[in-house]
Phi, psi and omega in degrees: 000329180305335188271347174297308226256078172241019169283132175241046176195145200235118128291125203245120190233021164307333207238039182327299166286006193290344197019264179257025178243018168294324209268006174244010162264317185295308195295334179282304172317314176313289188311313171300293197286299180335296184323319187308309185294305188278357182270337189276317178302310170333287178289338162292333194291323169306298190305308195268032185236332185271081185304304173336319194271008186277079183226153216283300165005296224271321174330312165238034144299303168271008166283000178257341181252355137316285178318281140356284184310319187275327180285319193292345211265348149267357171265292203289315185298296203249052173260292193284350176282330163312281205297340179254008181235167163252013162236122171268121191205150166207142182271156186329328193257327169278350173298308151009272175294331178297289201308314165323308198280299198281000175254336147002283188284336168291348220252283149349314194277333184284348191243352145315276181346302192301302176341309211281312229282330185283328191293344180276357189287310194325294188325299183260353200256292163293022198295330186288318190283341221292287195285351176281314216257328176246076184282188178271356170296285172332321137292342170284337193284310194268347139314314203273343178270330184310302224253313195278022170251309155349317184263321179250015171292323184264007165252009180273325176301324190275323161275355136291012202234319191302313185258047149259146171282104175269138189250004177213159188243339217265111165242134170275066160229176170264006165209166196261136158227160183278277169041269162328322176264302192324301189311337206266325172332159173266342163223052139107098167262075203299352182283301220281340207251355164283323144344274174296328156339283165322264175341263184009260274248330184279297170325298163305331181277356194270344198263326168309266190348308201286305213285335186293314184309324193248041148244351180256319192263004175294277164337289152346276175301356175268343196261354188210130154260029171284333187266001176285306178305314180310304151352300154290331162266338179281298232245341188270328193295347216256332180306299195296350177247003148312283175309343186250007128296303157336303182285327147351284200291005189271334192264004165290302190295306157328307175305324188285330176328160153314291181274043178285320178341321205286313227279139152340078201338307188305327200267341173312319229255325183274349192272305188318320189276350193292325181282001179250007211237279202294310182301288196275005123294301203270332182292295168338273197298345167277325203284321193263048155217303193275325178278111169321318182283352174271310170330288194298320187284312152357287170302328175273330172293335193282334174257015163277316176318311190289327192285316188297335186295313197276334224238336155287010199218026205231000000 
């Protein structure tokens, strides 16, 4: 069976039809990832720079717009090196690693998220208890569970994909996904879809977890309003970029289907991506647009920049 798997190149054939609208997609994508990059950089930059902000909250916000940074950095360079060419191919080892980097980093984003969501429970459920229960030992414990269960649940899937014999080279995307190479197999790979079982299955207890934790702290906050305003500034940017991850990641899954194939390339090609577009452009501008303390720390730097900027220039 090892000699069947003699492809050393994958063709990605999300971008068949773009024909002559390449060179207004590249400039759009370009423009989109640039964007990506100072929003993410920004609020980290804000974050580690601001001795205020050194707080578990804002610490792991910015393991989030890390992380953002780390996913698109397997898509977008080589997306836009695509857009400039007329063969889309990738080789056997970087498909690998791509596949590795953007799901990882999806992965990554869902077990921050869980991460975010006990500490706003502590936060608002416990506050007396709040500085016992979340030391800074206690953040570090939970980065780090944050960032390695996540990196190795995708490299043990990525080294289960590795020892299938692949009978096909055609993946219909714009980027390698592991799916996409399983489907591609010469057989049935029950390790790898037990495997995804197991994830599956971890990821739904995280998400129960999350919704019981914002049912407890839903209760808390409804009884006052001081604790209905904490709510609104902590805790609704940490909802809204829960959902729109979820929904993302639902149109990543949707996409992976058998039929997807059947679907419209634009709409394949808007379904494949959204997790890669929406999480990491939007989490940076909900969290520094909705946290007063990021807002003000922002605002403030923008108006030392500007008095230094006038007072050289006087």
């Amino acid at each position: 069976m090892g000699n069947l798997s003699t492809f050393k190149f994958f063709h990605l054939s999300g971008l068949q039809d773009s024909g002559v609208y390449k060179p207004l997609y590249f400039l759009l994508v370009f423009v989109l990832y640039i964007l990506i990059i100072i929003v993410n950089l920004t609020l980290i930059f804000i974050v580690t720079v601001d001795k205020s902000l050194h707080e578990p909250m804002y610490i792991f916000i910015c393991n989030l717009c890390a992380n953002g940074l780390y996913g698109t950095v397997g898509f977008y360079p080589k997306f836009l090196l695509d857009l400039q060419s007329d063969i889309h191919i990738i080789s056997y080892s970087w498909c690998m690693i791509q596949t590795y980097v953007i799901y990882s980093s999806a992965l990554c984003e869902m077990t921050i998220l869980t991460v975010m969501c006990y500490d706003r429970y502590v936060a608002i459920c416990r506050p007396l208890q709040y500085h016992n229960i979340v030391t800074p030992r206690a953040v570090l414990k939970l980065l780090i569970l944050a960032w390695s269960y996540p990196l190795l649940a995708t490299a043990i899937a990525i080294i289960l994909t590795s020892r299938i014999p692949f009978c096909g080279s055609h993946i219909y995307k714009l980027f390698c996904d592991n799916a996409s190479m399983v489907m591609l197999g010469c057989y049935r790979a029950i390790a790898n879809q037990v495997w995804s079982m197991v994830g599956i299955s971890i990821y739904l207890l995280q998400f129960v977890l999350t919704l019981i934790s914002y049912a407890h702290i839903v209760k808390v906050c409804m009884s006052s309003s001081e604790g209905r305003a904490k709510f609104s500034k902590t805790c609704v940017p940490h909802i809204v970029v829960m959902v729109i991850y979820i929904m993302t990641a639902l149109f990543d899954v949707f996409y992976s289907w058998d039929g997807s194939v059947d679907l419209p390339i634009g709409v394949r090609n808007a379904l494949a991506i959204q997790f890669l577009i929406l999480p990491p452009l939007l989490n940076p501008l909900i969290y520094g647009l909705q946290l007063p303390r990021i807002r003000n720390v922002l605002c403030g730097q923008s108006c030392k920049h500007k008095a230094r900027y006038l007072r050289n220039n006087t």
